[in-house]
C-alpha positions in Angstrom: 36.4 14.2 -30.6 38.1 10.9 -29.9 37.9 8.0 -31.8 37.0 6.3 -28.6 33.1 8.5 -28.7 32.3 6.4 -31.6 32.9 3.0 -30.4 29.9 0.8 -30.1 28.3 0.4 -26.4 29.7 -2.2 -24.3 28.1 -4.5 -22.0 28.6 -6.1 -19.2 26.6 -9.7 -19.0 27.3 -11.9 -15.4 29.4 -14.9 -16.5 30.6 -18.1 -14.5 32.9 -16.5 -12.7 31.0 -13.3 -11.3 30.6 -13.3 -7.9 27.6 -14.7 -6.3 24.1 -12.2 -7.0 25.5 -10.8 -10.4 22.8 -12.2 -12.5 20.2 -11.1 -9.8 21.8 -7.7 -9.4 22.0 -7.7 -13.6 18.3 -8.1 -14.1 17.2 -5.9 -10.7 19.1 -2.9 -12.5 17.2 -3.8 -15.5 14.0 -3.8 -14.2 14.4 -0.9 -12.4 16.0 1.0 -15.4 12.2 0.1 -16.9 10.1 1.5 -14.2 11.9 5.0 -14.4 10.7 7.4 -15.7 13.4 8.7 -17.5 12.9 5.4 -19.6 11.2 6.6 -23.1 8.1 4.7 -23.1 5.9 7.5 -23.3 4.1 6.6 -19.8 4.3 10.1 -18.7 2.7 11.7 -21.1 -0.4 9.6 -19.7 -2.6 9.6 -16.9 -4.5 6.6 -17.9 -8.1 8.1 -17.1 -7.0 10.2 -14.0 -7.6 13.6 -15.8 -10.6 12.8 -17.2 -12.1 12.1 -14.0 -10.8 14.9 -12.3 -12.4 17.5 -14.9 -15.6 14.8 -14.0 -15.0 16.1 -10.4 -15.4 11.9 -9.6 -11.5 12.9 -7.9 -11.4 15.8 -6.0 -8.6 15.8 -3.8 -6.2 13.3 -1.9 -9.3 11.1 0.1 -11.4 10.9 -3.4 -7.6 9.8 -5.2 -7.1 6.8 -2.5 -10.7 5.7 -2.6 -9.5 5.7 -6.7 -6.3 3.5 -5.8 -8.5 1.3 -4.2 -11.7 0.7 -6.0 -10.1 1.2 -9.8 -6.4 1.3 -10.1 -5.2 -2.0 -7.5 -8.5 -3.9 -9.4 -7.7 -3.7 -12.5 -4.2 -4.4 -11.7 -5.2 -7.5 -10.0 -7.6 -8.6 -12.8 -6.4 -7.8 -15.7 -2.5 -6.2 -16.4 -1.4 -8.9 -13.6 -2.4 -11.7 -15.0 -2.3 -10.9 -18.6 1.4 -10.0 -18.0 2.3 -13.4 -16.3 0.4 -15.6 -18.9 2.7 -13.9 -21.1 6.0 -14.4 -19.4 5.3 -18.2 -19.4 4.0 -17.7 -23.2 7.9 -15.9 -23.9 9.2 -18.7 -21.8 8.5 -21.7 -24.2 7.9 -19.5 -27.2 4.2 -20.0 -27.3 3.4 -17.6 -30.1 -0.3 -18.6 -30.6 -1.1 -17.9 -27.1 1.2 -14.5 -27.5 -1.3 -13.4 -29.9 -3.9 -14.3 -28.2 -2.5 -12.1 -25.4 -2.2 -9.1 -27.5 -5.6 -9.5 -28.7 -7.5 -10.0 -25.4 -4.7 -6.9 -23.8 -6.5 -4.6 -26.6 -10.1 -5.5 -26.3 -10.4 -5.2 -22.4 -9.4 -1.3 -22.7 -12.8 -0.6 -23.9 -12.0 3.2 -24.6 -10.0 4.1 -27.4 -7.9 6.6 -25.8 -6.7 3.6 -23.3 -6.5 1.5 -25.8 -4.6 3.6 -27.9 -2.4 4.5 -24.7 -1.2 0.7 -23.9 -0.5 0.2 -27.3 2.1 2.9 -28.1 3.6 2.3 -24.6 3.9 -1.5 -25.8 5.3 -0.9 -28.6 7.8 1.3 -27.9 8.8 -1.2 -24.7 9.1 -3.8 -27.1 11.2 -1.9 -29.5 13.5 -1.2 -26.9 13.8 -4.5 -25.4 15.0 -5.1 -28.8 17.1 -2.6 -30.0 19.2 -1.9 -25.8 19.2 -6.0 -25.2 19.8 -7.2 -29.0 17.4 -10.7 -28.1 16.7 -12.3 -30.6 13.2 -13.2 -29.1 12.2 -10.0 -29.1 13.1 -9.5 -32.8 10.7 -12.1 -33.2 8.0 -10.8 -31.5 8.4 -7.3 -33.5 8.4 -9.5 -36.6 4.9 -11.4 -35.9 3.7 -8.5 -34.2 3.7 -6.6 -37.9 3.2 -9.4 -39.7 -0.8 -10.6 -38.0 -1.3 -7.5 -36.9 -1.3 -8.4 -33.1 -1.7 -5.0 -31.0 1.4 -4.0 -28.9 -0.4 -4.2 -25.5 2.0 -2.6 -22.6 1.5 -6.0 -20.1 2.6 -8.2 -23.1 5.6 -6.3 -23.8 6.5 -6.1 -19.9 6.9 -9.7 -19.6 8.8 -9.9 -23.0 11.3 -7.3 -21.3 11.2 -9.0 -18.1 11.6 -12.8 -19.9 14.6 -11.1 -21.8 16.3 -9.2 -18.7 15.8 -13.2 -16.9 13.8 -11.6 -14.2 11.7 -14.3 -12.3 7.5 -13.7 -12.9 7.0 -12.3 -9.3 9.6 -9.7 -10.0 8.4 -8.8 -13.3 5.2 -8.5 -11.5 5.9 -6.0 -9.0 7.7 -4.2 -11.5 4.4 -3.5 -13.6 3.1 -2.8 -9.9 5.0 -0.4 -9.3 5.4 1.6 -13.0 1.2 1.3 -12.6 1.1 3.3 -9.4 3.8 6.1 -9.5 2.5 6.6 -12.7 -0.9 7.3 -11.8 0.5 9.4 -8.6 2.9 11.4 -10.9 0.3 12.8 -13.0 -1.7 13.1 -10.1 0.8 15.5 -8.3 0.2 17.6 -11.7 -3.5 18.2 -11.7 -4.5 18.4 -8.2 -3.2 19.7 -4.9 -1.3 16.7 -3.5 2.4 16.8 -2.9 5.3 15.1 -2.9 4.9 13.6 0.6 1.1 12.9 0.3 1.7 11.3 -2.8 4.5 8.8 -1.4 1.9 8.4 1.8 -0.7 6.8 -1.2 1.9 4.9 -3.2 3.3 3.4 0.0 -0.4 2.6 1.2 -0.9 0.6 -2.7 2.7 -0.6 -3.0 1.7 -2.9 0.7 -0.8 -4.3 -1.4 1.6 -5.7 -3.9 2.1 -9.0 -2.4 -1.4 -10.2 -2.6 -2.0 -9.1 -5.5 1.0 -11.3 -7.4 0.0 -14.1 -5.7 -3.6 -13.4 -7.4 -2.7 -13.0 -10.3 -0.3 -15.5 -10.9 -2.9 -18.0 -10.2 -5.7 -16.2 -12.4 -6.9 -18.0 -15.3 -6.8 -16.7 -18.5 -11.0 -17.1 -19.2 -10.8 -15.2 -15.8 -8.8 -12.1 -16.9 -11.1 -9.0 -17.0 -12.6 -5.7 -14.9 -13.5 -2.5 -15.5 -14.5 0.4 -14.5 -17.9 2.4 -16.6 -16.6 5.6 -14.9 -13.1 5.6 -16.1 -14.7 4.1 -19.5 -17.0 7.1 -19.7 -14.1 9.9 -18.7 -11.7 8.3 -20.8 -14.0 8.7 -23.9 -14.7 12.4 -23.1 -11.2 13.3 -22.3 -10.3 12.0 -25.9 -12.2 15.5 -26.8 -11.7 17.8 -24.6 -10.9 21.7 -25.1 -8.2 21.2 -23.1 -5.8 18.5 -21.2 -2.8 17.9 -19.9 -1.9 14.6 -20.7 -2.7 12.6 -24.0 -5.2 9.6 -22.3 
């Protein structure tokens, strides 16, 4: 094996001279590089509630799993991840670690299930330790560091915007990024414990993803005493999924 195997990683930052679009193209690459799913966040070994209602029989098949996207998934998006990620962003921004704390506090407590709870938190955490350890930002180091040291909880939305913030994505971006990561989530583990396909499954993500407009514009004006939804049913399925004979996924 060459020498040249074990030299260290290089990369490629837009400077003054790039051509015009670099630093957008830099941090759409980035963005999208989060919301795949070959990204090791651990997102799809969930289906954040999805199984546990389908072994409730509350989702059947492809009309009961729209009327799910609509009434449960796009809501909570819009009242709580949403917002909760864009209060962050402009925490990161100006280096607002009280209200960061706050965040990560209020991110836990509104997953009223554990197995949610537990769910955001090791996806957050593992976000935010890769933010740190692919991008080297220092602000991210810090975050890790007062994370640990008051025992804030590594909620998923906070460490989006932290990895948006870092990547300089601007808020509605960042937004439609944990959009999108929500959805195809959802529809991917969906596609593994009920009869939907391929197509049927882009049909409903297309369907939610039109939705994505309104729903940043929402949410970027939501206050935070505002922030909050849920659902009893997922609730209910989530805490009776967490002991199940058997599952698929781990929430």
């Amino acid at each position: 094996m060459s020498a040249a195997a074990f030299s260290p990683p290089i990369t490629v930052s837009p400077t003054a001279s790039s051509p015009p679009g670099a630093a957008t193209a830099a941090w759409v690459v980035g963005l999208l590089q989060a919301s795949d799913s070959f990204y090791p966040t651990g997102s799809y070994a969930h289906s954040f509630g999805l199984e546990g209602l389908v072994q409730a029989g509350v989702i059947r098949d492809r009309p009961s799993l729209q009327q799910f996207l609509e009434l449960s998934a796009l809501p909570a998006l819009r009242h709580v991840e949403l917002p909760l990620t864009a209060h962050a962003w402009r925490a990161f921004a100006t280096s607002d670690w009280p209200r960061l704390g706050e965040l990560c506090h209020l991110a836990s407590a509104l997953k009223s299930a554990r197995e949610a709870r537990l769910a955001s938190e090791n996806i957050g955490r593992q976000r935010a330790e890769l933010t740190a350890s692919l991008h080297h930002a220092p602000i991210a180091q810090e975050y890790l560091r007062r994370a640990t040291a008051h025992a804030w909880p590594h909620a998923a939305p906070i460490s989006a915007a932290l990895e948006g913030h870092v990547l300089g994505a601007p808020l509605p971006a960042v937004l439609a990024g944990v959009t999108y990561a929500a959805l195809a989530a959802l529809l991917a583990a969906a596609m593994k414990i009920l009869r939907l396909g391929q197509n049927a499954a882009q049909a409903l993500l297309t369907a939610a993803l039109a939705r994505t407009p309104s729903l940043i514009a929402a949410a970027e004006e939501t206050p935070l005493a505002q922030i909050g939804w849920f659902n009893p049913w997922l609730d209910i399925a989530a805490a009776r999924h967490e002991s199940a004979n058997a599952r698929m996924f781990i929430s």
